[in-house]
Structure formats: structure tokens, C-alpha cells
N, C-alpha and C positions, 0 to 999 in steps of 0.2 A: 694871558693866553689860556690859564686853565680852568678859570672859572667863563671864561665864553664858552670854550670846545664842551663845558656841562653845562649850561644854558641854551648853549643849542639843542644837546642830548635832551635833555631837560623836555623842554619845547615838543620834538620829533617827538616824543614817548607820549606827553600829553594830547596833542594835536592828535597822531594816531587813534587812540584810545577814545576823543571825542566823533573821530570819523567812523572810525567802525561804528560807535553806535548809532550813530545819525544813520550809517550806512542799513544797518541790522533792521532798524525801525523802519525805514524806505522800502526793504525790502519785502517786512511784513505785513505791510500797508499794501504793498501790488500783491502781494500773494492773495489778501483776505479780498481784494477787487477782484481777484481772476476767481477765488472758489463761485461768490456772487454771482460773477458771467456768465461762468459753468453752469451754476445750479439753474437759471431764466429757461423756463420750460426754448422760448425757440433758439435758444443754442444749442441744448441739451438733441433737441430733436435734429438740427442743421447738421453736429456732431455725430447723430445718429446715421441719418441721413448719408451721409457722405463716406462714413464708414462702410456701412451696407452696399453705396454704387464699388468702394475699390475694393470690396468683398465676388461681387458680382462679377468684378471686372474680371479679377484673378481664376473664379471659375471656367468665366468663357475664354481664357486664353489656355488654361490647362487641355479644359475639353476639346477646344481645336489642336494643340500639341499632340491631345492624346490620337485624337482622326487623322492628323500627318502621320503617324508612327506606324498607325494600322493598316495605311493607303501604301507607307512604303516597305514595309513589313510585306503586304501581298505581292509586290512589285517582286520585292525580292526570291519572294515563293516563285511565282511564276518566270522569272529569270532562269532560276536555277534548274526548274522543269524543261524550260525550253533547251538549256544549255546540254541538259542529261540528255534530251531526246536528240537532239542533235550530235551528239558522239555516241549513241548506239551505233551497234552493226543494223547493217541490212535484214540481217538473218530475222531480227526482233529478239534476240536474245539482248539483256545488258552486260556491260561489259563490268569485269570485275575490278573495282578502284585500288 
């Protein structure tokens, strides 16, 4: 029983050790394909490309945020004008808050 239960061990430890490397080597293998990809002028530019539309994009969704803010920012001015002038007296005097 106890030189199986370390033959197994045995085993798991080596197998291991051979998988990780396999694994190690696989991985540097897709990595050195991805730099390759990368570097091919029209990915590089696709990459570029598409960066710049959701660069663009974000701009024009700020700059419309910012023209809602302003549209209701005036809204609010002019509410509050109409509200003041509607609780004057008649007199034309204001009243004191």
C-alpha cells in the first residue's frame, strides 16, 4: 500500500512538471504569434482605427451630456425667474425671502 500511495505521488509530481512545461512553451508560442499579428502594419492600423472611432464616440456623447446640462441648467434659470416673478406683490416691489 505504501510504495503505490508514492508511486502515485511519484507520478502526479512528474506528470505535473511535464505539463507545466508543455503548458509554458504553448503559451509562448501564442504569445510570440500574437506580438507578429500585432506588429502586421493592417492590424496595427485596424487596432488604430477602432481605437480612434470609440475615442470619437466618447467625445460626442460627453459633448451631448454636456448641451443637456446647459439646456437644463437654462430651464432651471428661467423656472425660477418665472416662479420669483410670480410671488412678487403687485406693488413691483420684491418680496423679502
Amino acid at each position: 500500500m505504501r510504495i503505490s500511495v508514492l508511486s502515485f505521488v511519484t507520478g502526479a509530481a512528474v506528470g505535473y512538471v511535464l505539463g507545466a512545461k508543455a503548458g509554458r512553451e504553448r503559451y509562448e508560442q501564442l504569445v510570440r504569434v500574437g506580438h507578429v499579428t500585432a506588429a502586421t502594419a493592417g492590424v496595427a492600423y485596424s487596432a488604430a482605427r477602432s481605437a480612434t472611432d470609440a475615442l470619437q464616440s466618447l467625445i460626442d456623447r460627453i459633448q451631448a451630456a454636456r448641451e443637456e446640462d446647459a439646456e437644463r441648467d437654462r430651464l432651471n434659470r428661467e423656472m425660477e425667474a418665472a416662479l420669483i416673478a410670480a410671488d412678487a406683490p403687485s406693488n413691483g416691489r420684491a418680496r423679502a425671502l
